[in-house]
C-alpha positions as CSV (number, residue, x, y, z in Angstrom):
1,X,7.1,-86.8,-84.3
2,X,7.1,-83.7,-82.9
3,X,4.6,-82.5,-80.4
4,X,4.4,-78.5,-79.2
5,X,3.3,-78.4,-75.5
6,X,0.2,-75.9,-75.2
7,X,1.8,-73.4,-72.6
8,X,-0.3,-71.3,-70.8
9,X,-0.2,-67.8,-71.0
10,X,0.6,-65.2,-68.5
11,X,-2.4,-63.4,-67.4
12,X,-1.9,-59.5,-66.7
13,X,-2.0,-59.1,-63.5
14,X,-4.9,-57.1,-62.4
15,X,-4.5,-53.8,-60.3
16,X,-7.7,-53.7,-59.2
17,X,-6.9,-55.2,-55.5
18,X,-3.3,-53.2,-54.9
19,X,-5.7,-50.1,-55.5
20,X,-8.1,-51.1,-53.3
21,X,-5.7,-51.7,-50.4
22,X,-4.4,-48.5,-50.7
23,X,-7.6,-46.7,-50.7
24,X,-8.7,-48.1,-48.0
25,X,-4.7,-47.4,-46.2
26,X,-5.3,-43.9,-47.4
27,X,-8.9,-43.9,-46.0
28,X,-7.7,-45.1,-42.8
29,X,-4.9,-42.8,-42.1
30,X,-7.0,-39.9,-42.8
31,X,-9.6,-40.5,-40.7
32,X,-7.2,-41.5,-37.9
33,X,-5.6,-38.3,-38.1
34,X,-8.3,-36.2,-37.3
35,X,-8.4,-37.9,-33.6
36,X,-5.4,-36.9,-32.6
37,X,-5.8,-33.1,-30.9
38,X,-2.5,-31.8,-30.7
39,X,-2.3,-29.1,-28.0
40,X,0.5,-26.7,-27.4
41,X,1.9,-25.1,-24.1
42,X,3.9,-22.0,-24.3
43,X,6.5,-21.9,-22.0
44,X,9.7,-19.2,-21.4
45,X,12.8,-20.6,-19.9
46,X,14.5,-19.0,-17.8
47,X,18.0,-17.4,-18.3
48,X,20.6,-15.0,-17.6
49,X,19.4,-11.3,-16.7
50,X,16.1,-12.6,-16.2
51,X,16.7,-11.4,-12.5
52,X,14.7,-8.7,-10.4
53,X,15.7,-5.6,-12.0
54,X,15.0,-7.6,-15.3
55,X,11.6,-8.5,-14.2
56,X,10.7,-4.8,-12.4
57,X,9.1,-5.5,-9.0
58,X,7.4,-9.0,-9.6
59,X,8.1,-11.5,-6.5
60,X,8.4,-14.8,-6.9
61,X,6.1,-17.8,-6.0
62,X,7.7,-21.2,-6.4
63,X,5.7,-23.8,-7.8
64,X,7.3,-27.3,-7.1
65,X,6.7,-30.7,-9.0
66,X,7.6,-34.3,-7.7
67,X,7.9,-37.5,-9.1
68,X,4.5,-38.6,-7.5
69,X,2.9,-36.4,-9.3
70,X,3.1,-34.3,-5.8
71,X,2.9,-30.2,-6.0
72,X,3.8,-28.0,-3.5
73,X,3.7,-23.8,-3.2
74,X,6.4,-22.4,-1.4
75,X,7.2,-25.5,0.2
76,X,4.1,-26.3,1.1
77,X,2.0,-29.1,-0.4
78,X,-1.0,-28.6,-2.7
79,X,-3.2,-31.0,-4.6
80,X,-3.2,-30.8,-8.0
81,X,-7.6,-29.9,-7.8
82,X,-6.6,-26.8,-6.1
83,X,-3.5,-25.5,-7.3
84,X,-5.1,-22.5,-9.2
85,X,-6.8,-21.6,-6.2
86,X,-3.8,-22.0,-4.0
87,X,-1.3,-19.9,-6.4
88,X,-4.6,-17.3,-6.4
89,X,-4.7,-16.9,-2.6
90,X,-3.7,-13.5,-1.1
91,X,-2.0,-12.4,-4.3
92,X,-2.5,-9.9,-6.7
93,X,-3.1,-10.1,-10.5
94,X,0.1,-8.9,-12.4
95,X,2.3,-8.7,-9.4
96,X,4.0,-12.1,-9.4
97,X,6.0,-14.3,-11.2
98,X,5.4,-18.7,-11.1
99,X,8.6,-20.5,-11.1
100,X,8.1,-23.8,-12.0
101,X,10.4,-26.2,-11.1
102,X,10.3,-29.8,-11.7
103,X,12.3,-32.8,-9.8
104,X,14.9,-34.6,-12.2
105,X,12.3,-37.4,-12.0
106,X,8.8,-35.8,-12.6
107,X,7.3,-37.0,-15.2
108,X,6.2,-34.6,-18.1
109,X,2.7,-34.8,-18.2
110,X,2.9,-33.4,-14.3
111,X,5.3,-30.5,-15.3
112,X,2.8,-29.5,-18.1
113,X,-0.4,-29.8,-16.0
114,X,1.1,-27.6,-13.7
115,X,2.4,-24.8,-15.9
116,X,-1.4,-25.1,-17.4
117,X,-2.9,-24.6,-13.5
118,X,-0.6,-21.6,-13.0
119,X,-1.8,-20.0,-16.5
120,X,-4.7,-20.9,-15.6
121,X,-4.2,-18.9,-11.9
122,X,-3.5,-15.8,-14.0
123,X,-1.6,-13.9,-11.6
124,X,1.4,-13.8,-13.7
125,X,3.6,-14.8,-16.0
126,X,4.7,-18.3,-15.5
127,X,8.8,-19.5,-16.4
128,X,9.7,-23.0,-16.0
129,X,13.2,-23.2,-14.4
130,X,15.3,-26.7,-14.6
């Protein structure tokens, strides 16, 4: 006697969920990605021939960052609340240049903030030295 086992059929599988999950992964990344502001900070290096008769007859002010987030202005040491107001101070629009110059270990964030304080000073054009 012979006896057929009933065996089950596949069932399709259903799509319904794997589109779901990547509507809502699609959803997700597009609204994450509006939160993120990405800002930009031009900067000029500086190079050969970028001297004084390169420049005209700009001086120079020398705007120094530490890796404690410390900043100084010709030597002399400036917090970083009143660094536009310090590179301001008995100079005139136009007339001078901002060298910035960053310690091997400043961090990033520091050298940025202060290349956005001397834009921000407005007395000159600003060049970021290594």
């Amino acid at each position: 006697m012979r006896i057929d086992r009933h065996r089950p059929r596949r069932r399709a599988i259903s799509m319904t969920p794997l589109i779901d999950v990547v509507f809502l992964l699609l959803l997700f990344f597009m609204l994450a990605s509006t939160f993120a502001r990405f800002g930009a900070v031009d900067v000029s290096l500086a190079h050969e021939g970028s001297g004084p008769a390169a420049t005209g007859e700009r001086r120079n002010v020398l705007l120094s960052v530490a890796e404690d987030a410390g900043y100084a202005i010709d030597g002399i040491a400036v917090e970083k609340d009143r660094l536009a107001e310090a590179l301001k101070a008995g100079r005139e629009d136009g007339s001078w240049r901002i060298v910035v110059r960053a310690s091997p270990r400043a961090v990033a964030q520091d050298v940025v903030e202060a290349i956005d304080e001397a834009r921000r000073a407005a007395i000159g054009p600003v060049v970021l030295v290594p």
